[in-house]
Each structure stands twice: as structure tokens, then as C-alpha cells.
BAVOTOR-66521 format. One record per residue (C-alpha): residue in three letters; residue number from 0; x, y, z. Coordinates in Angstrom, 3 decimals. Example, Ala and Ser with C-alpha at 12.3 -4.5 7.8 and 13.67 -1.06 7.14 Angstrom:
! residues 2
<r:ala&k:0&px:12.300&py:-4.500&pz:7.800>
<r:ser&k:1&px:13.670&py:-1.060&pz:7.140>
//
This chain:
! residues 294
<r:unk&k:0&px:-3.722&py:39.433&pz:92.780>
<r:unk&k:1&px:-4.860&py:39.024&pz:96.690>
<r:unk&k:2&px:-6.949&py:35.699&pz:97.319>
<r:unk&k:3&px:-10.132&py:36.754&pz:99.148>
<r:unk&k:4&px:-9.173&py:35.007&pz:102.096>
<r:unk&k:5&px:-5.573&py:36.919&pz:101.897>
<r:unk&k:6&px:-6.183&py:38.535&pz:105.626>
<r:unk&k:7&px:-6.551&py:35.269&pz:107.132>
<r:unk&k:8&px:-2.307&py:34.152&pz:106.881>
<r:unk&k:9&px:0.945&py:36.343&pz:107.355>
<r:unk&k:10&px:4.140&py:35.408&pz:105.221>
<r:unk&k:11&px:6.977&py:34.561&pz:107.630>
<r:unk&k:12&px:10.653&py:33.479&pz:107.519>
<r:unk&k:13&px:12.779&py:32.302&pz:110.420>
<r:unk&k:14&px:16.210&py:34.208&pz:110.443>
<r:unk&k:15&px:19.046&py:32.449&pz:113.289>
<r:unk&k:16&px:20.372&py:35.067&pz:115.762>
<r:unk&k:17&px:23.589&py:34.365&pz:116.360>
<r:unk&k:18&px:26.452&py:36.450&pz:117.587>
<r:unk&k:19&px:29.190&py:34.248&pz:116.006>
<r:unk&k:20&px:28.354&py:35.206&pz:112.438>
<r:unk&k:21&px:29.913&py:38.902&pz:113.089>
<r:unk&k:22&px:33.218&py:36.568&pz:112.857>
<r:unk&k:23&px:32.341&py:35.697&pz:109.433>
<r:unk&k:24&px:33.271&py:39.441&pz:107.899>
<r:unk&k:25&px:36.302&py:39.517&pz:105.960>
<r:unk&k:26&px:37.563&py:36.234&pz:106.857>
<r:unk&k:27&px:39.359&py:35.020&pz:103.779>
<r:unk&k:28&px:38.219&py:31.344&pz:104.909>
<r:unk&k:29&px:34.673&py:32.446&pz:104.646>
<r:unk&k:30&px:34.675&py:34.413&pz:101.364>
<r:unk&k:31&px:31.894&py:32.150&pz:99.799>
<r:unk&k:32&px:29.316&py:33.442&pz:102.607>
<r:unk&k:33&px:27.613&py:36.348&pz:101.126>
<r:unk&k:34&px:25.929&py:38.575&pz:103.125>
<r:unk&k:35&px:27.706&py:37.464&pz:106.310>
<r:unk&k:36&px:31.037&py:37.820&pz:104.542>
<r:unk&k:37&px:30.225&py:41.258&pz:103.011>
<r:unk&k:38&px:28.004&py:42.708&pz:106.096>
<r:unk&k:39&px:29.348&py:42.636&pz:110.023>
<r:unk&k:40&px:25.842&py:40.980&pz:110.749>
<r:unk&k:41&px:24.993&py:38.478&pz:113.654>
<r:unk&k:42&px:21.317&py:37.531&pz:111.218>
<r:unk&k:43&px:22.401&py:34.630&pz:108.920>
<r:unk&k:44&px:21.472&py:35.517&pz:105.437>
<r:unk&k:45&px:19.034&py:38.306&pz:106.095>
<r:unk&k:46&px:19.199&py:39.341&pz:102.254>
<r:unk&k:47&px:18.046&py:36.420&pz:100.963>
<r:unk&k:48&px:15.030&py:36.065&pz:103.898>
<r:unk&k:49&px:14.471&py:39.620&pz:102.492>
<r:unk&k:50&px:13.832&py:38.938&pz:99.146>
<r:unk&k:51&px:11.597&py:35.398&pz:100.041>
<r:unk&k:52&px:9.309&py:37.804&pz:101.672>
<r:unk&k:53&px:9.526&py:40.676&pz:99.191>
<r:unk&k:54&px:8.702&py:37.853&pz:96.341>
<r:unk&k:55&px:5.429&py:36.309&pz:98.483>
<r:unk&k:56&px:4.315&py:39.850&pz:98.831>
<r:unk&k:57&px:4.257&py:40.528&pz:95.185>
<r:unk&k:58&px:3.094&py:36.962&pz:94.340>
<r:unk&k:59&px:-0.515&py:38.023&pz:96.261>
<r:unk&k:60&px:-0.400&py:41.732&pz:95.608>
<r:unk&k:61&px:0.164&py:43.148&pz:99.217>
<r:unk&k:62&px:1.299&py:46.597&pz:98.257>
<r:unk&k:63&px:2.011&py:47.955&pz:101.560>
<r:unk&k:64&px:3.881&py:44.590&pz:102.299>
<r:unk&k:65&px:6.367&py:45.234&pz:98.967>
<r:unk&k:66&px:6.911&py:48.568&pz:100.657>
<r:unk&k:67&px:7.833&py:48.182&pz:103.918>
<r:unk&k:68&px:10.513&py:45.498&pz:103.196>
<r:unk&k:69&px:11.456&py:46.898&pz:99.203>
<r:unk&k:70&px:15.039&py:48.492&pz:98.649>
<r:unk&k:71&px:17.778&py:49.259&pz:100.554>
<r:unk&k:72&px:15.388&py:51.016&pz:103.213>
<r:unk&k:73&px:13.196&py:47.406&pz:103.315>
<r:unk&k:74&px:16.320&py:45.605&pz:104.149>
<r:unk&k:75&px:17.174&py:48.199&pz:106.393>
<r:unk&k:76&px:13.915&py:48.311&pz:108.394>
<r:unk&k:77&px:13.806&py:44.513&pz:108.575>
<r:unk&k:78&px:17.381&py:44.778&pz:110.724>
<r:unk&k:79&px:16.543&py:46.906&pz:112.581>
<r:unk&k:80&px:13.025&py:44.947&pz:114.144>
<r:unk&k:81&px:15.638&py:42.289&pz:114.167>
<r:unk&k:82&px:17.662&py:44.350&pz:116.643>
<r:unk&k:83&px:15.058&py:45.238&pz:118.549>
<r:unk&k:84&px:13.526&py:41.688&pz:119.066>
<r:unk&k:85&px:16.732&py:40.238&pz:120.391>
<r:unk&k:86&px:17.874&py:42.342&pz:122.825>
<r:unk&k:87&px:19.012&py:41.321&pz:125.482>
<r:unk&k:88&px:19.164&py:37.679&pz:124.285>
<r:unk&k:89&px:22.735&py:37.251&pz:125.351>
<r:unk&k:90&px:24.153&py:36.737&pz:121.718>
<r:unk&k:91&px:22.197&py:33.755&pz:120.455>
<r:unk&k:92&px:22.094&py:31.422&pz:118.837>
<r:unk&k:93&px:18.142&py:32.095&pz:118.704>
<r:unk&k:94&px:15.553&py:31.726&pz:116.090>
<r:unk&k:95&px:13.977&py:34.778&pz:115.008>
<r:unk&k:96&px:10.465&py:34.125&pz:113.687>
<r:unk&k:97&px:9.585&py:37.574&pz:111.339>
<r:unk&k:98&px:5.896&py:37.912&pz:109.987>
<r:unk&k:99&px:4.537&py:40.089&pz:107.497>
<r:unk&k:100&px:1.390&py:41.134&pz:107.364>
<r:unk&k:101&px:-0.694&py:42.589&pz:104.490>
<r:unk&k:102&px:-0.947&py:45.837&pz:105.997>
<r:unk&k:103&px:2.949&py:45.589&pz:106.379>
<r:unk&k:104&px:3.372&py:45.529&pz:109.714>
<r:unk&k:105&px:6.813&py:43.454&pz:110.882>
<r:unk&k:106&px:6.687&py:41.575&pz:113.598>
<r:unk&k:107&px:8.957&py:39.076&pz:115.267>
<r:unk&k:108&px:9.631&py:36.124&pz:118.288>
<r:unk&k:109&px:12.045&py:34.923&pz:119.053>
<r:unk&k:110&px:13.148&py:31.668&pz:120.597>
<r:unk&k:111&px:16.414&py:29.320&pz:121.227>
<r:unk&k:112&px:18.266&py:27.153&pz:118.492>
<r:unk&k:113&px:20.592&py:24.873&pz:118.544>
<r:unk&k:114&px:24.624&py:25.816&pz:118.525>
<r:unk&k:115&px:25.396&py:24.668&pz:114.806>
<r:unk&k:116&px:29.319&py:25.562&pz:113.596>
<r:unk&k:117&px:30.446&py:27.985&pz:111.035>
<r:unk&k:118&px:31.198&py:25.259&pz:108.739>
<r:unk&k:119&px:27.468&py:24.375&pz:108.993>
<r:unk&k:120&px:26.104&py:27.480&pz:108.428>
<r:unk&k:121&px:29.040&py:27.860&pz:104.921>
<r:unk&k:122&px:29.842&py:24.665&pz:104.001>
<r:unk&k:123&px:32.375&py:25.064&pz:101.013>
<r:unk&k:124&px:30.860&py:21.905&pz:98.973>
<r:unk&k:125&px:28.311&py:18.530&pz:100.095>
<r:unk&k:126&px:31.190&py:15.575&pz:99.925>
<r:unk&k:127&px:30.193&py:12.886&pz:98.175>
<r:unk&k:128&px:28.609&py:10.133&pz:99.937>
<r:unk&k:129&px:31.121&py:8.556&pz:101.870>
<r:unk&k:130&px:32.994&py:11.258&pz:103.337>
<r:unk&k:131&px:31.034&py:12.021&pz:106.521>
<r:unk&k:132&px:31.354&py:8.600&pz:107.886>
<r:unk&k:133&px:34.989&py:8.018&pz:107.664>
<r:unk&k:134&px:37.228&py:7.613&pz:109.649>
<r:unk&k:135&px:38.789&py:10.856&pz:110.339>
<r:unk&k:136&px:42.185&py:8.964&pz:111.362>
<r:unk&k:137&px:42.314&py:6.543&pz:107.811>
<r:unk&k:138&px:44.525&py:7.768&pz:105.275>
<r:unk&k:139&px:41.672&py:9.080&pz:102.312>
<r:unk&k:140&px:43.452&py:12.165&pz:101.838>
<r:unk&k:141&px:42.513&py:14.114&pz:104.666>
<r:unk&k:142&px:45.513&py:15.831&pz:104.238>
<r:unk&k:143&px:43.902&py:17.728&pz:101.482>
<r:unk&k:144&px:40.816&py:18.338&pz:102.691>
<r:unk&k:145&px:39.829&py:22.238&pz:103.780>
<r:unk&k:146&px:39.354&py:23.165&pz:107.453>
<r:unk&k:147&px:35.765&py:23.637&pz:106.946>
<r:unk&k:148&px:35.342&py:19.967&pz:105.257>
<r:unk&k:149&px:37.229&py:18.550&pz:108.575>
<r:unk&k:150&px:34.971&py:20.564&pz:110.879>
<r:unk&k:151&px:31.881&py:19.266&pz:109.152>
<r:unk&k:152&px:32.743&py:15.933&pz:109.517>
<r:unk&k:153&px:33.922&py:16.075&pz:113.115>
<r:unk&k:154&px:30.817&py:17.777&pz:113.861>
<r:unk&k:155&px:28.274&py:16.012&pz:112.187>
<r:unk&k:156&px:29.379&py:12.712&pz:110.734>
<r:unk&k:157&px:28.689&py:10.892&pz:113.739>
<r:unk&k:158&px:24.784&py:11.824&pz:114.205>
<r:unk&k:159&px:23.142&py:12.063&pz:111.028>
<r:unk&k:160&px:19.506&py:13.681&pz:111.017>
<r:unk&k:161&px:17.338&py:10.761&pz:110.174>
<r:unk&k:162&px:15.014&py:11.452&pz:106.984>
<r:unk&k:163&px:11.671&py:9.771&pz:106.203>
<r:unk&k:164&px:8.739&py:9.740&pz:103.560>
<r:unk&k:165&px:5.508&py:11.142&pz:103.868>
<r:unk&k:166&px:2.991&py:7.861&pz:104.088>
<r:unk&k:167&px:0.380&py:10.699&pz:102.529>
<r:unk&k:168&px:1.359&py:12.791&pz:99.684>
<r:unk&k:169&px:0.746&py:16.945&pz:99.224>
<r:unk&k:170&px:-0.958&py:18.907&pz:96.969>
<r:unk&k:171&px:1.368&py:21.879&pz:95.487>
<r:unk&k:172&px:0.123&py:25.894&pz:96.258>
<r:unk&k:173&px:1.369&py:28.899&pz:96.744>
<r:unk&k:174&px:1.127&py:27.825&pz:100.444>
<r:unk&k:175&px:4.293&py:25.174&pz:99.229>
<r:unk&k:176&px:5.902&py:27.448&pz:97.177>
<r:unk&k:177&px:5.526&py:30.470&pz:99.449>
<r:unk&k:178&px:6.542&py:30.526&pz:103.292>
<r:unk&k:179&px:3.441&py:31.436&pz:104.755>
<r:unk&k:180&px:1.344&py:30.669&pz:108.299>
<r:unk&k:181&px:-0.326&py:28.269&pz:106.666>
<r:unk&k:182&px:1.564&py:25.395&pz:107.281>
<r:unk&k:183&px:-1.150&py:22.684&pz:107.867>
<r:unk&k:184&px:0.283&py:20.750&pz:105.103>
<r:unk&k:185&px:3.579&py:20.460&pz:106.849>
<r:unk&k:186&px:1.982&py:19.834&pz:110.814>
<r:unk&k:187&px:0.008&py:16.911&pz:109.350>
<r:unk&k:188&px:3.031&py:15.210&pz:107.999>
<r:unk&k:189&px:5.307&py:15.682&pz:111.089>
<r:unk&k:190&px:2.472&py:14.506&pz:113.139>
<r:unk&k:191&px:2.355&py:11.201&pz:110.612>
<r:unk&k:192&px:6.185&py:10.964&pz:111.127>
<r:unk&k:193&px:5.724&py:10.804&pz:114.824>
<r:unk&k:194&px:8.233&py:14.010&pz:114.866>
<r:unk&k:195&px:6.812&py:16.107&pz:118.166>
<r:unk&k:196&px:9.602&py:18.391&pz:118.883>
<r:unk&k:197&px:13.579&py:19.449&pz:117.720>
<r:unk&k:198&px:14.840&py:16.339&pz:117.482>
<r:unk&k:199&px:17.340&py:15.347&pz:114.548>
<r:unk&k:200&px:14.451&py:14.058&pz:111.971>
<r:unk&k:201&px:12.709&py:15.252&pz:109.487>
<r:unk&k:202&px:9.901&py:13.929&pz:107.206>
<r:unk&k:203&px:9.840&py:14.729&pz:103.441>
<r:unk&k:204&px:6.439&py:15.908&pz:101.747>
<r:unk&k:205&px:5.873&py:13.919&pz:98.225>
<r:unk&k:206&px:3.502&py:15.970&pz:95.324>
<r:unk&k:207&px:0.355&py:14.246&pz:94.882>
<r:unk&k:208&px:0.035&py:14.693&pz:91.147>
<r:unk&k:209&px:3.540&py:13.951&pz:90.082>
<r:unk&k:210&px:4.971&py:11.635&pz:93.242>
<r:unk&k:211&px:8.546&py:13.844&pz:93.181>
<r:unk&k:212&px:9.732&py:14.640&pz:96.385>
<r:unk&k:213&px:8.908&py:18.412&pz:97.248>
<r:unk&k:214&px:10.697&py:18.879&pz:100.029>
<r:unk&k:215&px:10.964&py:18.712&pz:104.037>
<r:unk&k:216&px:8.471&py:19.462&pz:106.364>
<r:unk&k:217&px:11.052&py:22.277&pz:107.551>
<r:unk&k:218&px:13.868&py:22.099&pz:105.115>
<r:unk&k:219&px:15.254&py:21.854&pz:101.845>
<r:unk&k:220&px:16.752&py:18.445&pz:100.989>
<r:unk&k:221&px:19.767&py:17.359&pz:98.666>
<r:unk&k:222&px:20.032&py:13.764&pz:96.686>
<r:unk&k:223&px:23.543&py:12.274&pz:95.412>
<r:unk&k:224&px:22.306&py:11.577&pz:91.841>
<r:unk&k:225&px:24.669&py:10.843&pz:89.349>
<r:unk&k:226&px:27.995&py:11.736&pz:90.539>
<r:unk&k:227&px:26.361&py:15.252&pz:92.245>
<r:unk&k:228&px:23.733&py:16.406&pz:94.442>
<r:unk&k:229&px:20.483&py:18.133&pz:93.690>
<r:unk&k:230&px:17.360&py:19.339&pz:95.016>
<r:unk&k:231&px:13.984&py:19.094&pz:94.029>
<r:unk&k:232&px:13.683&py:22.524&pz:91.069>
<r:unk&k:233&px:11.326&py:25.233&pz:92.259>
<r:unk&k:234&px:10.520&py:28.248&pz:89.467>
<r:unk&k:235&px:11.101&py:31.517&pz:89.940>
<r:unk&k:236&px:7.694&py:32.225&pz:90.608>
<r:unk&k:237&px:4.576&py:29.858&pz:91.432>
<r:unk&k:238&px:3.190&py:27.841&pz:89.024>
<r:unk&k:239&px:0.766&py:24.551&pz:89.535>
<r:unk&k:240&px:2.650&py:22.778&pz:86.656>
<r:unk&k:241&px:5.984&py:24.047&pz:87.352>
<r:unk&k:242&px:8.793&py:22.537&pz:89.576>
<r:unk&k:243&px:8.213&py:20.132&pz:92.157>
<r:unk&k:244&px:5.970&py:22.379&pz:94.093>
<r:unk&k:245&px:8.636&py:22.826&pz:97.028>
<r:unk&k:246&px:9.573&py:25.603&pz:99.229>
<r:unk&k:247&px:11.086&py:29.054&pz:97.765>
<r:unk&k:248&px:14.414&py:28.648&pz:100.295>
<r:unk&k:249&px:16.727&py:30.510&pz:101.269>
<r:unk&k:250&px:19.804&py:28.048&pz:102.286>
<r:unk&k:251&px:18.365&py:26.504&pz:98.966>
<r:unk&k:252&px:18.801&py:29.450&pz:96.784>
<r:unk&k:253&px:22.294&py:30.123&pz:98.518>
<r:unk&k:254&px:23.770&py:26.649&pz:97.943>
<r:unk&k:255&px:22.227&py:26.827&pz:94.199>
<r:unk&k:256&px:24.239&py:30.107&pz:93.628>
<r:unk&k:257&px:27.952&py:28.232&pz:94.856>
<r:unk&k:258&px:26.839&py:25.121&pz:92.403>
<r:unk&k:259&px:27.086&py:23.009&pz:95.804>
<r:unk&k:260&px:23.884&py:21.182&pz:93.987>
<r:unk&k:261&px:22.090&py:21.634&pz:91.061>
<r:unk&k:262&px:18.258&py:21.752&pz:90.244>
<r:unk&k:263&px:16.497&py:18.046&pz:89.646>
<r:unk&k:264&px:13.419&py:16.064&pz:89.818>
<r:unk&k:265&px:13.945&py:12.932&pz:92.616>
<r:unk&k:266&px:11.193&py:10.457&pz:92.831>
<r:unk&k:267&px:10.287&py:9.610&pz:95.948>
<r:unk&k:268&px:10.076&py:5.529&pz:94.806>
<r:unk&k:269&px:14.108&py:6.312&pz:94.045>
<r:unk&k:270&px:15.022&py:6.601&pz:97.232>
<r:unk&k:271&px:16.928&py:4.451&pz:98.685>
<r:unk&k:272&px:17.393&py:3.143&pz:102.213>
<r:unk&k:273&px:20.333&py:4.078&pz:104.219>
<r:unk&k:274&px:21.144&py:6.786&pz:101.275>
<r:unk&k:275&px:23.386&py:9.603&pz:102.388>
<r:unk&k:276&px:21.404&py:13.439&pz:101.461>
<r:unk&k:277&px:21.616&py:17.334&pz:103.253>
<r:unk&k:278&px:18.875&py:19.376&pz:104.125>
<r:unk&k:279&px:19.378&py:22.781&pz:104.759>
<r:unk&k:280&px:17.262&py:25.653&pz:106.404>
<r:unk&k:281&px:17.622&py:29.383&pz:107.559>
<r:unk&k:282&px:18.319&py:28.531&pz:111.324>
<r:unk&k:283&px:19.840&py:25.408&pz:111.419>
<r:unk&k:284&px:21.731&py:25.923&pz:108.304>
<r:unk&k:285&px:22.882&py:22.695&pz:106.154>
<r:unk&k:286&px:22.581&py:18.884&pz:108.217>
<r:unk&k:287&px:23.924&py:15.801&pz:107.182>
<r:unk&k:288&px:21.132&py:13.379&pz:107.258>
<r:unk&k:289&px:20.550&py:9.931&pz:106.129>
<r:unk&k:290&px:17.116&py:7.987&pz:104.649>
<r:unk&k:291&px:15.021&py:5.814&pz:106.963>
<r:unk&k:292&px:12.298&py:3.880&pz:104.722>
<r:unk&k:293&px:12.090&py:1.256&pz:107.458>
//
């Protein structure tokens, strides 16, 4: 049921624009993408941004919002302001902001992002910690490893995003659990983190009631926890007492469905300094980062 204040936010999802992904379609290498793989597409994971906003609108009970983006046709019509909004942009890579507004009106800006490489955007698995900061000449079976695996760590072994802790902690809402314009929540903790623009960093929000980590202040994050990696659990839908009050994601949901990581609670007082994670979102796609508590 609509909050009385439902008017005053839109629900939103940043898509990346990027002209590369039409590559992605049928190639055998890539067969783990998804929508990219099955869909000649240059919008990473549209589906799946798709169905975050279809679920937010049903979560408050914006009927004409469920309609305009519901079905084949919703899908459809979300492409095709897609389309529109980056004409003319030269093929990317760009961020596309959408909106959605109670009334159901789409609406979109978009803006530059940052080149990231196919294996970024699909990695097959998260190596174990370890991998990313080898040497890429000693003998640790490189041999073996896929293309993708080798790309990722030529890439982005060398410069780790650097990943801190909240000094506050958060309290868990649908404004958490649902991407909305709200985002108060996650401006205060950047601005605690000293993180003013699109530099590699991020900041992880901790839930005030249970002190798990929720997530980033613009990602999803993955822990190496007992011989795999998982992310904080979010439910299906939003409940106070449910999950660790993160973000519904969409690079979190796809990496859930390939088992790269599986669903567990991380306290923040577990993490550990220097301690290898990912975090993942639906421009940037998945980073290799690295814990600061200093």
C-alpha cells in the first residue's frame, strides 16, 4: 500500500550504455551472460533493472507504475526510452539514470562511465583471495585459467577499489531495500568517507539494529568466508526483520543465479584489514576491491 508521502520520491535504476555489449550475443565465451548473451542489446542487464523496478512498484502499490514497465510490452517500452535517451551518445560507455514515477511516467539522463572490460561486466567466477595479485608471469597454473579469469586480473589486479566502514550505522527501510531517490542514507555516509566524486572507493553502510554489513553506498559487496564468497542475504520482498536490510541488486541477483557467491550474514566487527572482497553494480559491473579499516 502507497505511504502518504509516496509522491515525494521516484524509484530509479542506473542501466550502463555501452555499445560493446552487442558483442556479447552468441559468443560461446559469454554463454553465462543472460540477457546480453540471449538479446543483441548495448543496455547491460536491462531484464533484471526491469524487474527491480517492477518489484518497488508493487512493494508501494503504484498501479500505473506496474503497468507501464509489466510484461513483455514493459520491457519493451523501457528499451525503447533507453534508445531514445542515448542517441547520439557515440556508443557509450554511459550511465543511463531511468526514473519511475507513480503516475508511470519513464524518464531518463544520461551521463559518462568508466570503460570497464567484458570480463568485468561477466566474470565466470570471484577467484579466491589470492589470485588477483599474482604475478601473472609465476607458474600457479595460469595455464589453466579461462581467458576471462586472465583479463580480470590484468585489468584489475593492480588497482583494487579501496573499501571502508561506515563510522555511523543505518537504519533498514524500504528506502535500503528498494532503489529509490531517496538516498540520504547513502550521501551521508559517502560524505563521512570523505568519497566526493568517481574515484575507486567505496564506503559500506552497517544496520543499526543488528551491526551486519548491508551493503555499499553504491554497490553490492562480496566476503571470502569459509572457502567461498557471499553477500549480505536480502528477502524477496521487504521486511524490517528480514535480511540484512541491503539493496535489492541487480549484478547481485545475477551473480547469485551463477552460484559465483552465496547468501550470508558478515559482521561488520569480522572484517578484516587488508581482506580481499568484490562489489558489483549495474554500470560499473563487478570490481575487485580490498578493506581499508585504517
Amino acid at each position: 500500500m502507497a505511504t502518504p508521502d509516496s509522491t515525494t520520491f521516484q524509484l530509479y535504476s542506473s542501466v550502463r550504455y555501452d555499445a560493446t555489449l552487442r558483442s556479447v550475443a552468441d559468443n560461446a565465451d559469454l554463454n553465462h551472460a543472460g540477457w546480453n548473451y540471449k538479446n543483441s542489446s548495448s543496455f547491460y542487464m536491462l531484464d533484471f533493472h526491469r524487474d527491480r523496478l517492477l518489484r518497488a512498484a508493487t512493494h508501494w502499490g503504484w498501479e500505473d507504475a506496474v503497468a507501464a514497465v509489466s510484461g513483455d510490452e514493459g520491457l519493451q517500452r523501457l528499451g525503447e526510452v533507453l534508445e531514445t535517451a542515448v542517441v547520439n551518445k557515440n556508443g557509450g560507455p554511459n550511465r543511463c539514470r531511468i526514473t519511475l514515477s507513480q503516475d508511470g511516467q519513464i524518464g531518463c539522463d544520461v551521463s559518462g562511465a568508466t570503460p570497464t572490460p567484458l570480463a568485468g561486466l561477466f566474470p565466470p567466477q570471484f577467484p579466491a583471495p589470492g589470485f588477483m595479485t599474482s604475478d601473472n608471469g609465476s607458474d600457479d597454473g595460469s595455464e589453466d585459467v579461462s581467458p576471462l579469469l586472465q583479463e580480470l586480473r590484468s585489468t584489475m589486479g593492480q588497482t583494487p577499489y579501496e573499501v571502508t566502514v561506515d563510522v555511523d550505522k543505518t537504519s533498514s527501510s524500504p528506502y535500503t531495500h528498494y532503489k529509490t531517490t531517496r538516498r540520504q542514507m547513502y550521501d551521508a555516509a559517502r560524505k563521512r568517507a570523505g568519497i566526493t566524486g568517481p574515484e575507486l572507493k567505496e564506503v559500506l553502510l552497517v544496520n543499526s539494529d543488528s551491526g551486519v554489513i548491508m551493503d555499499g553506498s553504491i554497490s553490492t559487496v562480496y566476503f571470502w568466508r569459509n572457502g567461498r564468497w557471499v553477500t549480505p542475504p536480502v528477502p524477496p520482498k521487504y521486511g524490517k526483520e528480514s535480511g540484512s536490510g541491503g539493496l535489492d541488486g541487480t549484478t547481485r541477483r545475477w551473480a547469485l543465479e551463477r552460484k559465483l557467491a552465496v547468501e550470508e550474514e558478515v559482521k561488520a566487527d569480522s572484517l578484516q584489514h587488508g581482506e580481499e572482497c568484490w562489489l558489483s553494480n549495474g554500470v560499473r559491473g563487478y570490481l575487485f576491491s580490498k578493506v581499508n579499516l585504517q
